[in-house]
N, C-alpha and C positions, 0 to 999 in steps of 0.2 A: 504494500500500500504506500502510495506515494500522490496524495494531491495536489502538491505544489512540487513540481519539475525542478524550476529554480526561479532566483530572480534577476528582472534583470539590471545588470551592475549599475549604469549612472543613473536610474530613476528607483532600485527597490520597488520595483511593481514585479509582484510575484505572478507567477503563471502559474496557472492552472492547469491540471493533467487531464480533464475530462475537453476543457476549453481547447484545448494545443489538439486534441484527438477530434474533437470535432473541427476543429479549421484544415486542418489536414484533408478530414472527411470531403471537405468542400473542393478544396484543392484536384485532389483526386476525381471527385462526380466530375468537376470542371471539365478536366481534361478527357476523361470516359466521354461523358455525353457528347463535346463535339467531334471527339474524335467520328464515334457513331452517328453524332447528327451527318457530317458531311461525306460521309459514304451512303446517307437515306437522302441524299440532295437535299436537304433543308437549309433555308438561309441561315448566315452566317448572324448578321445583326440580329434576326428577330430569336434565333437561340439567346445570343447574349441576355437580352432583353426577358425572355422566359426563364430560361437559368436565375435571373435576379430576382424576380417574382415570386418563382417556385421558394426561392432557397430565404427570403423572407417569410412567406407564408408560413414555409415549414417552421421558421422557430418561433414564429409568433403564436402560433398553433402549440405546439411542444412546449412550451411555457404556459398558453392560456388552463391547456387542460389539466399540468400541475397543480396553478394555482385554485383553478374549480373545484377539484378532488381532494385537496389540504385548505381551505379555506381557514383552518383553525391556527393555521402556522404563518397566516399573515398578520401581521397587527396593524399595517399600515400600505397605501399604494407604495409608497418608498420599499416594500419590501419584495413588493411585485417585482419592483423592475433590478433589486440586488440580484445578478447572477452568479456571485462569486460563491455565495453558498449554494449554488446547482437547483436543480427541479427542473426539468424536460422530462415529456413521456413520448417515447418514438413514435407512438401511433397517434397521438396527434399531429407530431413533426410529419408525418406520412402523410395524413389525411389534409392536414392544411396543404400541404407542398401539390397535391394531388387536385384540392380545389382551386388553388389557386394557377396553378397549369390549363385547367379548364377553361377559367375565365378569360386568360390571356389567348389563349389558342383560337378559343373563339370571336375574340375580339379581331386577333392577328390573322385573322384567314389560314391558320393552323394547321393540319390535323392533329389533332389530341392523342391517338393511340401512335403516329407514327413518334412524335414527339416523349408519349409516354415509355415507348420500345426504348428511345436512346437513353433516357433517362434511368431505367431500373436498374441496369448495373451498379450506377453510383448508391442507390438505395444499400445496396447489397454490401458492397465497402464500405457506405457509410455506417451498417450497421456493427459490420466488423469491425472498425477503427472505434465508433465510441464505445464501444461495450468495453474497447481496452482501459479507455479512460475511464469509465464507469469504475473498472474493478480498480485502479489505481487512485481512485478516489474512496473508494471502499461503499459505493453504494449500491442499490438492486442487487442485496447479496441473498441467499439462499437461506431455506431453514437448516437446522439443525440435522446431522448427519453424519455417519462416523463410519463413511467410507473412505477407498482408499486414494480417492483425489480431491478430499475435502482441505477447504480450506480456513484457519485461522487467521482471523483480523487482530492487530494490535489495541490495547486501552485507547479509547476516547474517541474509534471506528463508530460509526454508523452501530455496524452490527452488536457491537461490543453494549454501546449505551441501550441499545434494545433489549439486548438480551438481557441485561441488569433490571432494566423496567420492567418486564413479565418474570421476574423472582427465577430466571432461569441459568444468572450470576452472579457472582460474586463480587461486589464491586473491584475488591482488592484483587480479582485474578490476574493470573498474567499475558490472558488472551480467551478471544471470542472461543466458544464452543463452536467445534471443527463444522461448516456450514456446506451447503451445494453450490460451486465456482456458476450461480446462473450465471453472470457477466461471460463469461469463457463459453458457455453452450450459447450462450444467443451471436459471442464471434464467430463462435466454428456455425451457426445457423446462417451467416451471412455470408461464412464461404461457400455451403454447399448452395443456397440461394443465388451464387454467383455461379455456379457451377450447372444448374438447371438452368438459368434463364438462357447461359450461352447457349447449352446442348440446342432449346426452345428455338434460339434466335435463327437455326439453320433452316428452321420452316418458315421463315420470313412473309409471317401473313401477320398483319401489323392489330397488334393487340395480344399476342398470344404470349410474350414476354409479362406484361404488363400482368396480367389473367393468372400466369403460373406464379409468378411474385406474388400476389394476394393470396394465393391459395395455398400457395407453398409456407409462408412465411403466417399465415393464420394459424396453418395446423403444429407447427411449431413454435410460435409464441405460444399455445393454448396448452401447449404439455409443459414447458418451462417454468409457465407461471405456477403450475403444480406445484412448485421445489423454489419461487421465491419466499422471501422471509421476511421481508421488510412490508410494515403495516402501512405507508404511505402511498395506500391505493385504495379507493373508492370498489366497491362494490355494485351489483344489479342483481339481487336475488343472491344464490350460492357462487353466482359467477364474479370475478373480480372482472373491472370496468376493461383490462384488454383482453379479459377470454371471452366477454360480450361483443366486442368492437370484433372480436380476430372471427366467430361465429359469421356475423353481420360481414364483411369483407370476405371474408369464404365465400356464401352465396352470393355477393355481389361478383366475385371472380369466377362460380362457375356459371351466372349468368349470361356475362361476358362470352365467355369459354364458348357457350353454347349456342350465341347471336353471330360468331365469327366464322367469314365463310372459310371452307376446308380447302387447301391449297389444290391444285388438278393434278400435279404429279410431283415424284421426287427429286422430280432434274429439274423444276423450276427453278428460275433464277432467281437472284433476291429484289424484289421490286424498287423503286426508289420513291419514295413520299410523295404523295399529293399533296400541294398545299389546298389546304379548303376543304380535304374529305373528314368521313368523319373521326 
Protein backbone atom coordinates (compact mmCIF):
# COMPACT_ATOMS: atom_id res chain seq x y z
CA UNK A 1 0.00 0.00 0.00
CA UNK A 2 1.26 3.14 -1.04
CA UNK A 3 -1.19 6.32 -1.66
CA UNK A 4 1.08 8.99 -2.17
CA UNK A 5 3.94 7.81 -4.96
CA UNK A 6 5.94 10.84 -3.95
CA UNK A 7 6.11 14.59 -3.90
CA UNK A 8 6.82 16.79 -5.96
CA UNK A 9 10.21 18.58 -4.86
CA UNK A 10 9.96 22.57 -5.43
CA UNK A 11 6.05 22.69 -4.75
CA UNK A 12 5.59 19.49 -1.87
CA UNK A 13 2.26 18.66 -3.62
CA UNK A 14 2.03 15.01 -3.11
CA UNK A 15 0.61 12.78 -5.65
CA UNK A 16 -1.54 10.44 -5.41
CA UNK A 17 -1.30 6.64 -6.52
CA UNK A 18 -4.98 6.14 -7.51
CA UNK A 19 -4.79 9.83 -9.30
CA UNK A 20 -1.17 9.10 -11.25
CA UNK A 21 -3.12 5.57 -12.35
CA UNK A 22 -5.98 7.08 -13.46
CA UNK A 23 -4.01 9.96 -15.80
CA UNK A 24 -2.12 7.25 -17.11
CA UNK A 25 -5.46 5.41 -17.74
CA UNK A 26 -6.34 8.44 -19.81
CA UNK A 27 -3.19 8.73 -21.58
CA UNK A 28 -3.35 5.23 -22.60
CA UNK A 29 -7.50 5.31 -23.90
CA UNK A 30 -5.99 8.55 -25.68
CA UNK A 31 -3.68 6.86 -27.75
CA UNK A 32 -5.90 3.34 -28.10
CA UNK A 33 -8.97 5.14 -29.28
CA UNK A 34 -7.29 7.06 -32.07
CA UNK A 35 -5.04 4.94 -32.88
CA UNK A 36 -8.55 2.69 -33.78
CA UNK A 37 -10.47 5.66 -34.44
CA UNK A 38 -8.23 6.38 -37.72
CA UNK A 39 -8.01 2.97 -39.11
CA UNK A 40 -12.43 3.18 -38.62
CA UNK A 41 -11.96 6.56 -40.82
CA UNK A 42 -13.36 8.71 -38.28
CA UNK A 43 -12.21 12.28 -38.12
CA UNK A 44 -9.47 13.32 -36.46
CA UNK A 45 -10.94 16.75 -34.79
CA UNK A 46 -14.20 15.54 -33.99
CA UNK A 47 -12.56 12.22 -31.99
CA UNK A 48 -10.57 14.90 -30.07
CA UNK A 49 -13.53 16.74 -29.33
CA UNK A 50 -15.55 13.36 -28.12
CA UNK A 51 -12.47 11.86 -26.39
CA UNK A 52 -12.93 15.39 -24.01
CA UNK A 53 -16.42 14.95 -23.41
CA UNK A 54 -16.40 11.29 -22.97
CA UNK A 55 -13.56 11.51 -20.41
CA UNK A 56 -15.27 14.50 -18.55
CA UNK A 57 -18.50 12.94 -18.22
CA UNK A 58 -16.87 9.88 -17.18
CA UNK A 59 -15.59 11.44 -13.99
CA UNK A 60 -18.03 13.70 -13.31
CA UNK A 61 -20.38 10.67 -13.29
CA UNK A 62 -17.80 8.41 -11.15
CA UNK A 63 -17.71 11.15 -8.52
CA UNK A 64 -21.52 12.09 -8.68
CA UNK A 65 -22.44 8.47 -7.97
CA UNK A 66 -19.93 8.31 -5.00
CA UNK A 67 -21.18 11.10 -3.56
CA UNK A 68 -25.12 9.86 -3.86
CA UNK A 69 -24.32 6.58 -2.39
CA UNK A 70 -22.19 8.18 0.81
CA UNK A 71 -24.00 11.08 1.28
CA UNK A 72 -23.33 10.76 5.11
CA UNK A 73 -19.47 11.26 4.58
CA UNK A 74 -20.03 14.72 3.17
CA UNK A 75 -20.46 17.43 5.42
CA UNK A 76 -20.08 20.17 3.10
CA UNK A 77 -20.11 20.97 -1.02
CA UNK A 78 -16.33 21.72 -0.32
CA UNK A 79 -16.17 18.02 0.34
CA UNK A 80 -17.72 17.01 -2.82
CA UNK A 81 -15.29 18.48 -4.88
CA UNK A 82 -11.95 17.39 -2.21
CA UNK A 83 -10.56 14.53 -4.48
CA UNK A 84 -7.48 13.97 -2.67
CA UNK A 85 -9.40 11.68 -0.33
CA UNK A 86 -10.69 9.59 -3.42
CA UNK A 87 -14.47 8.22 -4.19
CA UNK A 88 -15.12 7.20 -7.87
CA UNK A 89 -17.36 4.32 -8.79
CA UNK A 90 -16.29 2.82 -12.32
CA UNK A 91 -19.72 2.23 -13.29
CA UNK A 92 -20.62 5.53 -13.09
CA UNK A 93 -17.25 6.63 -14.68
CA UNK A 94 -18.69 4.17 -17.49
CA UNK A 95 -22.12 5.02 -17.66
CA UNK A 96 -21.48 8.86 -17.63
CA UNK A 97 -18.56 8.49 -20.36
CA UNK A 98 -21.16 6.35 -22.40
CA UNK A 99 -23.99 9.15 -22.01
CA UNK A 100 -22.01 11.51 -22.67
CA UNK A 101 -20.57 10.00 -26.01
CA UNK A 102 -24.01 9.71 -27.04
CA UNK A 103 -24.96 13.08 -26.87
CA UNK A 104 -21.81 14.20 -28.63
CA UNK A 105 -22.08 11.75 -31.50
CA UNK A 106 -25.29 12.65 -32.15
CA UNK A 107 -24.91 16.18 -32.08
CA UNK A 108 -21.59 15.60 -34.34
CA UNK A 109 -23.12 13.57 -37.03
CA UNK A 110 -21.30 10.42 -35.39
CA UNK A 111 -21.89 7.03 -35.35
CA UNK A 112 -22.17 6.08 -31.79
CA UNK A 113 -21.26 2.22 -31.92
CA UNK A 114 -18.41 2.93 -34.54
CA UNK A 115 -17.15 5.57 -32.08
CA UNK A 116 -18.05 3.21 -29.05
CA UNK A 117 -15.88 0.19 -30.82
CA UNK A 118 -12.79 2.58 -30.64
CA UNK A 119 -13.29 3.58 -27.40
CA UNK A 120 -13.74 0.08 -25.25
CA UNK A 121 -10.35 -0.95 -25.21
CA UNK A 122 -9.35 2.06 -23.28
CA UNK A 123 -12.32 1.10 -20.99
CA UNK A 124 -10.48 -2.10 -20.43
CA UNK A 125 -6.93 -0.52 -19.56
CA UNK A 126 -8.48 1.96 -17.88
CA UNK A 127 -9.93 -0.54 -15.63
CA UNK A 128 -6.74 -2.35 -15.21
CA UNK A 129 -4.50 0.63 -14.58
CA UNK A 130 -6.98 2.07 -11.65
CA UNK A 131 -7.60 -0.84 -9.83
CA UNK A 132 -3.72 -0.72 -9.53
CA UNK A 133 -4.17 2.51 -7.88
CA UNK A 134 -7.01 1.40 -6.12
CA UNK A 135 -5.11 -1.40 -4.34
CA UNK A 136 -2.13 1.17 -3.77
CA UNK A 137 -4.35 3.35 -2.15
CA UNK A 138 -5.75 0.43 -0.02
CA UNK A 139 -9.29 0.98 -1.19
CA UNK A 140 -12.26 -1.52 -2.72
CA UNK A 141 -10.50 -4.19 -0.69
CA UNK A 142 -12.11 -7.44 -0.05
CA UNK A 143 -13.67 -9.39 2.96
CA UNK A 144 -12.14 -11.32 5.05
CA UNK A 145 -10.29 -14.50 3.83
CA UNK A 146 -7.43 -16.67 4.72
CA UNK A 147 -6.60 -17.96 1.43
CA UNK A 148 -3.48 -18.38 -0.12
CA UNK A 149 -3.33 -14.83 -2.00
CA UNK A 150 -4.85 -13.00 0.60
CA UNK A 151 -3.80 -9.91 1.31
CA UNK A 152 -3.00 -7.65 4.45
CA UNK A 153 -3.21 -3.85 4.75
CA UNK A 154 -1.01 -1.86 7.18
CA UNK A 155 -2.67 0.34 10.46
CA UNK A 156 -4.67 3.36 9.51
CA UNK A 157 -5.63 1.35 5.62
CA UNK A 158 -9.12 1.61 4.74
CA UNK A 159 -9.52 -1.94 5.49
CA UNK A 160 -7.65 -1.88 8.68
CA UNK A 161 -10.18 1.09 10.21
CA UNK A 162 -13.19 -1.05 9.13
CA UNK A 163 -12.22 -3.84 10.32
CA UNK A 164 -11.71 -2.36 13.95
CA UNK A 165 -15.22 -0.62 13.50
CA UNK A 166 -17.27 -4.09 13.20
CA UNK A 167 -15.34 -5.54 16.54
CA UNK A 168 -13.41 -7.63 13.83
CA UNK A 169 -9.90 -5.86 15.21
CA UNK A 170 -7.83 -5.12 17.33
CA UNK A 171 -7.16 -1.74 17.22
CA UNK A 172 -3.44 -2.32 18.46
CA UNK A 173 -2.94 -5.05 15.74
CA UNK A 174 -0.30 -5.06 13.45
CA UNK A 175 -2.31 -5.54 10.32
CA UNK A 176 -5.76 -5.93 8.59
CA UNK A 177 -7.04 -9.57 8.66
CA UNK A 178 -5.73 -11.36 5.57
CA UNK A 179 -8.70 -10.00 2.86
CA UNK A 180 -9.73 -11.00 -1.15
CA UNK A 181 -6.99 -8.79 -3.41
CA UNK A 182 -10.77 -7.48 -5.25
CA UNK A 183 -8.41 -4.54 -6.73
CA UNK A 184 -6.08 -7.29 -8.58
CA UNK A 185 -9.31 -9.47 -9.82
CA UNK A 186 -11.14 -6.50 -11.34
CA UNK A 187 -7.16 -5.63 -13.03
CA UNK A 188 -6.69 -9.01 -14.23
CA UNK A 189 -10.80 -8.46 -15.31
CA UNK A 190 -9.75 -5.72 -17.47
CA UNK A 191 -7.15 -7.76 -19.10
CA UNK A 192 -9.09 -10.56 -20.02
CA UNK A 193 -11.94 -7.73 -21.16
CA UNK A 194 -9.17 -6.56 -23.34
CA UNK A 195 -8.53 -9.74 -24.58
CA UNK A 196 -12.40 -10.48 -25.67
CA UNK A 197 -13.04 -7.28 -27.09
CA UNK A 198 -9.84 -7.80 -29.43
CA UNK A 199 -10.73 -11.43 -30.35
CA UNK A 200 -14.69 -9.46 -30.97
CA UNK A 201 -13.18 -6.72 -32.88
CA UNK A 202 -12.15 -9.30 -35.98
CA UNK A 203 -15.85 -9.50 -36.79
CA UNK A 204 -15.93 -5.88 -37.28
CA UNK A 205 -19.71 -5.26 -37.24
CA UNK A 206 -19.72 -2.04 -35.21
CA UNK A 207 -21.35 -2.50 -31.98
CA UNK A 208 -20.24 -5.96 -31.06
CA UNK A 209 -17.18 -4.78 -29.19
CA UNK A 210 -19.19 -2.28 -27.26
CA UNK A 211 -22.02 -5.31 -26.56
CA UNK A 212 -19.31 -7.92 -25.21
CA UNK A 213 -17.74 -5.11 -22.80
CA UNK A 214 -21.14 -4.65 -21.19
CA UNK A 215 -21.69 -8.13 -20.82
CA UNK A 216 -18.56 -9.22 -20.23
CA UNK A 217 -17.42 -6.86 -17.61
CA UNK A 218 -21.34 -7.04 -15.92
CA UNK A 219 -20.88 -10.76 -15.32
CA UNK A 220 -17.63 -10.06 -13.68
CA UNK A 221 -18.08 -7.18 -11.68
CA UNK A 222 -21.38 -9.08 -10.27
CA UNK A 223 -19.04 -12.19 -8.94
CA UNK A 224 -16.39 -9.70 -7.47
CA UNK A 225 -18.57 -7.63 -5.70
CA UNK A 226 -19.38 -11.15 -3.94
CA UNK A 227 -15.69 -10.94 -2.12
CA UNK A 228 -15.73 -6.96 -1.78
CA UNK A 229 -15.45 -5.71 1.97
CA UNK A 230 -15.74 -2.29 2.09
CA UNK A 231 -19.28 -0.97 3.36
CA UNK A 232 -19.11 2.38 1.11
CA UNK A 233 -21.66 1.14 -1.36
CA UNK A 234 -25.23 1.63 -1.46
CA UNK A 235 -27.41 -1.18 -1.87
CA UNK A 236 -31.04 -2.18 -4.06
CA UNK A 237 -32.76 -4.83 -2.28
CA UNK A 238 -29.95 -7.87 -1.60
CA UNK A 239 -28.00 -6.43 -4.52
CA UNK A 240 -25.30 -3.96 -3.87
CA UNK A 241 -25.82 -0.62 -6.22
CA UNK A 242 -23.00 -2.31 -9.13
CA UNK A 243 -24.52 -5.82 -9.12
CA UNK A 244 -27.91 -3.97 -9.85
CA UNK A 245 -26.31 -1.59 -12.50
CA UNK A 246 -23.99 -4.68 -13.95
CA UNK A 247 -27.68 -6.95 -14.05
CA UNK A 248 -29.30 -3.70 -15.89
CA UNK A 249 -26.15 -3.30 -18.45
CA UNK A 250 -26.10 -7.14 -19.04
CA UNK A 251 -29.55 -6.81 -20.65
CA UNK A 252 -28.85 -3.64 -22.13
CA UNK A 253 -25.60 -5.43 -23.81
CA UNK A 254 -27.44 -8.54 -24.84
CA UNK A 255 -30.15 -6.26 -26.37
CA UNK A 256 -27.79 -4.61 -28.36
CA UNK A 257 -26.03 -8.07 -29.05
CA UNK A 258 -29.20 -9.10 -30.49
CA UNK A 259 -30.51 -5.80 -32.72
CA UNK A 260 -26.87 -6.09 -34.60
CA UNK A 261 -26.81 -7.33 -37.82
CA UNK A 262 -24.64 -10.62 -38.26
CA UNK A 263 -21.63 -10.01 -40.43
CA UNK A 264 -22.37 -12.35 -44.36
CA UNK A 265 -19.20 -14.12 -44.18
CA UNK A 266 -15.72 -14.63 -42.47
CA UNK A 267 -13.59 -13.12 -45.15
CA UNK A 268 -15.38 -9.98 -44.74
CA UNK A 269 -13.26 -7.19 -44.57
CA UNK A 270 -13.40 -4.65 -41.70
CA UNK A 271 -15.62 -1.86 -42.70
CA UNK A 272 -14.75 1.69 -42.12
CA UNK A 273 -17.21 4.11 -40.17
CA UNK A 274 -20.04 5.84 -41.40
CA UNK A 275 -20.33 9.04 -40.18
CA UNK A 276 -24.07 9.75 -39.28
CA UNK A 277 -25.00 5.99 -38.80
CA UNK A 278 -26.23 4.67 -36.06
Amino acid sequence: MRPILFELPLWHVPVYAYGAMLSLSFVVGWILTFRLGEQAGLPRRTMEACFAVTAVCALAAGRALHVVTNLGDFASLGDVFRLSSGGMVAYGGFLGGLLGSIVFCRRAGLSVLAWGDCAVPSLCTGLLLTRIGCLLAGCDFGTPWDGPWALRFPPGSPAFREQVTHGLLEPGAAASLPVHPTQIYESLAGAALLGLVVLVRQRRVHGEMLAAFAIGYAGLRYLIEVCRGDSQRASVGPLSMSQFIALVTCAAGLALLAHLPRPTSASTPPRRAAVGAP
